[in-house]
N, CA, C and O atoms as a DFTB+ gen file, in Angstrom:
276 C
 N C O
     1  1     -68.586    -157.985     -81.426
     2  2     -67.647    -157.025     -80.902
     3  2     -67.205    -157.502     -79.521
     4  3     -68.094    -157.861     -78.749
     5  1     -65.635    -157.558     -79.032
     6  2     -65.658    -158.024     -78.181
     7  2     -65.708    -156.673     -76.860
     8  3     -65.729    -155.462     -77.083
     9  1     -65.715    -157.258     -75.699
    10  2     -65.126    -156.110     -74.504
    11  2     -64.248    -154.750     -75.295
    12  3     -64.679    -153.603     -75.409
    13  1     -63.184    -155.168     -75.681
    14  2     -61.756    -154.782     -75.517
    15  2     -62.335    -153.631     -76.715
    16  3     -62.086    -152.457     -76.442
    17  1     -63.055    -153.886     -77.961
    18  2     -63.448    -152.902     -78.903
    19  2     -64.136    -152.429     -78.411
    20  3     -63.903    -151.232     -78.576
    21  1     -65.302    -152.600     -77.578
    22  2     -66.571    -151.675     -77.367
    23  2     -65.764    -150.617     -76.373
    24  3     -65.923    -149.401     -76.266
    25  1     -65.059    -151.295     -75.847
    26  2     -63.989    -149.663     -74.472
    27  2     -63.111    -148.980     -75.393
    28  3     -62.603    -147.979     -74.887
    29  1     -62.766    -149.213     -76.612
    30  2     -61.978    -148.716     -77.545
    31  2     -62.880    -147.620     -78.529
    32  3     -62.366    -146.633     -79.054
    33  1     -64.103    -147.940     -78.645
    34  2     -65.200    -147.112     -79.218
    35  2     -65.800    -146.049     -78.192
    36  3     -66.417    -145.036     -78.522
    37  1     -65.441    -146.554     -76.568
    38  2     -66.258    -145.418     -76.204
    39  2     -64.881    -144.362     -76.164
    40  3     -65.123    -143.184     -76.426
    41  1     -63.406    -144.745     -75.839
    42  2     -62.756    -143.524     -75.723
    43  2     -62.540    -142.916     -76.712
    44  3     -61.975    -141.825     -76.629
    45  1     -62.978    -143.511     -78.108
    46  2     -63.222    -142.569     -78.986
    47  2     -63.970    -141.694     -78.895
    48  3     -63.577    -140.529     -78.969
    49  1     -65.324    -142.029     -78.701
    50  2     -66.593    -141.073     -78.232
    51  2     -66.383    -140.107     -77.210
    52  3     -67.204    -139.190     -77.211
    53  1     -65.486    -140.071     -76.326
    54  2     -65.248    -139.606     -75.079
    55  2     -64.066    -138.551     -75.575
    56  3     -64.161    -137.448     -75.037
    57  1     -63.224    -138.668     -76.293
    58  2     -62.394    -137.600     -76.757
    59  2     -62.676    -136.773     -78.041
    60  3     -61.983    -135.795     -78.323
    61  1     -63.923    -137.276     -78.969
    62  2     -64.900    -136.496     -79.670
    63  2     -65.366    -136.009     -78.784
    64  3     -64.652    -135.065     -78.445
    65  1     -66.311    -136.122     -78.090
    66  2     -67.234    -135.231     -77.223
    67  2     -65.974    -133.789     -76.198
    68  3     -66.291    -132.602     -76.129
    69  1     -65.261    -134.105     -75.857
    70  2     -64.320    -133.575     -75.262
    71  2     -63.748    -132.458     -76.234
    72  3     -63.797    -131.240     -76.060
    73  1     -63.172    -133.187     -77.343
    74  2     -62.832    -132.222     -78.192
    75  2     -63.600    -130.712     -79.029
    76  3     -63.197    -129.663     -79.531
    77  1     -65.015    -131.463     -78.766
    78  2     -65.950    -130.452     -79.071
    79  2     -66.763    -129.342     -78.077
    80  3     -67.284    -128.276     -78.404
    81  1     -66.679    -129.981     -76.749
    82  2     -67.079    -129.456     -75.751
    83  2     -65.847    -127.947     -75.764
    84  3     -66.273    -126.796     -75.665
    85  1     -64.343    -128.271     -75.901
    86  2     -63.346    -127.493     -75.453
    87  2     -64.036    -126.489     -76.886
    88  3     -64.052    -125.270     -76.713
    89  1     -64.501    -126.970     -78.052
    90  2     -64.294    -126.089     -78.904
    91  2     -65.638    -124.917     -79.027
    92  3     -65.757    -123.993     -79.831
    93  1     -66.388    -125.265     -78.130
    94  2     -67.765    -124.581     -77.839
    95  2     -67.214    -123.709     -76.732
    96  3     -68.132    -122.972     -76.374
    97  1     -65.825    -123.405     -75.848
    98  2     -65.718    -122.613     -75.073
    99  2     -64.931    -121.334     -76.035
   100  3     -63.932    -121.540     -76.723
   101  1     -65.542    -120.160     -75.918
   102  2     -65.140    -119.167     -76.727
   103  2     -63.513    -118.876     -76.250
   104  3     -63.076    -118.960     -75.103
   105  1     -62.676    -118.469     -77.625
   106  2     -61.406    -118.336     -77.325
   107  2     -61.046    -116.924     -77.865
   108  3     -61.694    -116.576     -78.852
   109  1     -60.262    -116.183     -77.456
   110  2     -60.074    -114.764     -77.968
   111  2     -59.299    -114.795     -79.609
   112  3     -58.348    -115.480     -79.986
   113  1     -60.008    -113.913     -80.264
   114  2     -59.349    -114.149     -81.641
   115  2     -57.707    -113.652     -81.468
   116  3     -57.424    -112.888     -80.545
   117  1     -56.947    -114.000     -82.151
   118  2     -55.740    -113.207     -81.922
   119  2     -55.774    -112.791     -83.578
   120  3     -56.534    -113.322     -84.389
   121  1     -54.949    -111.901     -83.846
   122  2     -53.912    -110.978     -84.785
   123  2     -52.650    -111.315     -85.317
   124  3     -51.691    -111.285     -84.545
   125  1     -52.502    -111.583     -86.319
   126  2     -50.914    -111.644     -86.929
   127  2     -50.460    -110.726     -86.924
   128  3     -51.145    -109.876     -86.355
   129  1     -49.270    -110.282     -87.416
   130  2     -48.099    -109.016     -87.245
   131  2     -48.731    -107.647     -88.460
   132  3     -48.371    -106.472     -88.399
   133  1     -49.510    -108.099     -89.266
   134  2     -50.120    -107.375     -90.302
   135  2     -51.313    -106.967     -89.508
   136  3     -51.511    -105.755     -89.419
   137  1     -52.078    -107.721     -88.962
   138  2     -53.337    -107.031     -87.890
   139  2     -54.492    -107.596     -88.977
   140  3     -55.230    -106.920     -89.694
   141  1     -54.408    -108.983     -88.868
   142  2     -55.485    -109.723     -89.710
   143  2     -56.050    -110.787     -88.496
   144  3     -55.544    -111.637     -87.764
   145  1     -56.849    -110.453     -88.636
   146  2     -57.504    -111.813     -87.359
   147  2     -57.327    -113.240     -87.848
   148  3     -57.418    -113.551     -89.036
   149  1     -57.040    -114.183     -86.747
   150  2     -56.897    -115.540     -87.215
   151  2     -57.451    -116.050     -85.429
   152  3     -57.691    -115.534     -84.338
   153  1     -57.420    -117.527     -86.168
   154  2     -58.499    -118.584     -85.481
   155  2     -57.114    -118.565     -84.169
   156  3     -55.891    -118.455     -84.257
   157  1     -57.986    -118.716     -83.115
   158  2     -56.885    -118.850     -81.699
   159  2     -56.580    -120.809     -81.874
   160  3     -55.704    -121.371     -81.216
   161  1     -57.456    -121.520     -82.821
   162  2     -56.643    -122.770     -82.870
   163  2     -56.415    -123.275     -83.904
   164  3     -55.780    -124.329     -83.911
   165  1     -56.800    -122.768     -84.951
   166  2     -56.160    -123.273     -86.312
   167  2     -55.248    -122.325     -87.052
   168  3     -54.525    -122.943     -87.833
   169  1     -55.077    -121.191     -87.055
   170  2     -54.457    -120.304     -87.197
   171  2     -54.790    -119.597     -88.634
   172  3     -54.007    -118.986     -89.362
   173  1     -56.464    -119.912     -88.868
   174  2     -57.114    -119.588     -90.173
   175  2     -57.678    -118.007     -89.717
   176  3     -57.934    -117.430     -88.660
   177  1     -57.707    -117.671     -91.251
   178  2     -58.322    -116.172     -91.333
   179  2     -59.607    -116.468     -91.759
   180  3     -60.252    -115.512     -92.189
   181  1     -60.309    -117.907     -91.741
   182  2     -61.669    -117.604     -92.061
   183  2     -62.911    -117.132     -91.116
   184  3     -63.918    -117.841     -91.116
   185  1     -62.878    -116.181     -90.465
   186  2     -63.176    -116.116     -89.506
   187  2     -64.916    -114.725     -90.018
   188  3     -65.822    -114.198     -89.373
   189  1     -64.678    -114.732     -90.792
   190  2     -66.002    -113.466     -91.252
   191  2     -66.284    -113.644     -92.924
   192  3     -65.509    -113.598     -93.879
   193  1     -68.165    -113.931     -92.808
   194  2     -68.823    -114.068     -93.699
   195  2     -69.161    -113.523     -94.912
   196  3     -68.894    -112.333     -94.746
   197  1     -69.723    -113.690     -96.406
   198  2     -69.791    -112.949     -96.817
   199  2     -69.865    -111.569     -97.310
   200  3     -69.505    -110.906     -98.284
   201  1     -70.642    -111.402     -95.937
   202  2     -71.069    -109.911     -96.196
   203  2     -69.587    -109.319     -95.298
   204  3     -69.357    -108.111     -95.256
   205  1     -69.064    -109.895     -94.913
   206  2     -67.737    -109.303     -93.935
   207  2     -67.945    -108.637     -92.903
   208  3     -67.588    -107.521     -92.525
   209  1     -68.883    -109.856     -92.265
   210  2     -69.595    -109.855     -90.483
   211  2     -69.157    -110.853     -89.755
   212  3     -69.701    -111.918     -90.046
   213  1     -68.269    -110.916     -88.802
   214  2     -67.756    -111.702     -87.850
   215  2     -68.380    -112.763     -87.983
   216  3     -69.483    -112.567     -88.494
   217  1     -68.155    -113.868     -87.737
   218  2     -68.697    -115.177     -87.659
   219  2     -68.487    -115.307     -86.143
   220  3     -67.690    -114.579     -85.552
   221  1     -69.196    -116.223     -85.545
   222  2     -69.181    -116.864     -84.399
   223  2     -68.386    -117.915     -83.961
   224  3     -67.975    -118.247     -82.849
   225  1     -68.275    -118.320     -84.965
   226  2     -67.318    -119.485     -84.922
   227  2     -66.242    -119.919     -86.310
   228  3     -66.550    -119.687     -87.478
   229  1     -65.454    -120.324     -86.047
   230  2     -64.313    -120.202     -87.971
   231  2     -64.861    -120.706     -88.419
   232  3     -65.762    -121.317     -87.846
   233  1     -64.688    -120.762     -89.565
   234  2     -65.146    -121.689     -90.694
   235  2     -64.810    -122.509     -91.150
   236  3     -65.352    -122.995     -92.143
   237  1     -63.346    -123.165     -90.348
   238  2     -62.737    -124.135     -90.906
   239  2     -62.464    -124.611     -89.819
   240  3     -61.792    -125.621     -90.024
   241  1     -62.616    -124.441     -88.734
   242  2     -62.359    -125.830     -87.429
   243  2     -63.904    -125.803     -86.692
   244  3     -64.383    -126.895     -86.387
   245  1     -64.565    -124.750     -86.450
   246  2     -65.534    -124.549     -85.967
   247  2     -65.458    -124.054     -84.082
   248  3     -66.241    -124.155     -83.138
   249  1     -64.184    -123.555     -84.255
   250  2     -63.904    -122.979     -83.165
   251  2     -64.905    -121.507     -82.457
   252  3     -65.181    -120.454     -83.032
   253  1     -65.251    -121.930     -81.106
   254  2     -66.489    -120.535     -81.088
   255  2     -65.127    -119.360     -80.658
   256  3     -64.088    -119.684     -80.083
   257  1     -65.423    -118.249     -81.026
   258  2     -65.059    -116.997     -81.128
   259  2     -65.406    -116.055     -80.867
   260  3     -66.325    -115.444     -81.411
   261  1     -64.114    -115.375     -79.097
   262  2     -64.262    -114.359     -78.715
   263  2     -63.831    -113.013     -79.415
   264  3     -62.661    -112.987     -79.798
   265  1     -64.387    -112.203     -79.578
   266  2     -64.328    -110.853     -80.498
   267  2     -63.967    -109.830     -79.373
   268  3     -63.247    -108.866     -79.632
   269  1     -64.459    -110.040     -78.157
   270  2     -64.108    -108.657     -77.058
   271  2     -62.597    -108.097     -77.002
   272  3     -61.555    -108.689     -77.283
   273  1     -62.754    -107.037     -76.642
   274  2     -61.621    -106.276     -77.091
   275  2     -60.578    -106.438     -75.194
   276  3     -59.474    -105.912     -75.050
């Protein structure tokens, strides 16, 4: 591997880690025009579990999730 790849592997690593760090900061759920909750960054309604108990985080980006009113 030369230089030029191994600095190319870490800003990969460095904007994974980044990207996940931002996604561990809780974001307020928002509402569509019907009053269905969706993800503040993917714009998914998977947001509550079987039993139809809030999740903590979506279920399809893994975004953490503010619920406060």
């Amino acid at each position: 591997m030369t230089s030029k790849e191994a600095l190319e592997n870490i800003k990969k690593g460095y904007d994974t880690l980044k990207e996940l760090v931002e996604r561990d900061i809780p974001k307020k759920v928002c509402y569509d025009n019907v009053g269905r909750s969706e993800c503040p960054s993917c714009d998914r309604n998977y947001l509550f579990n079987g039993r139809m108990n809030r999740n903590k985080y979506c279920g399809y980006c893994g975004q953490r999730l503010d619920w406060s009113e």
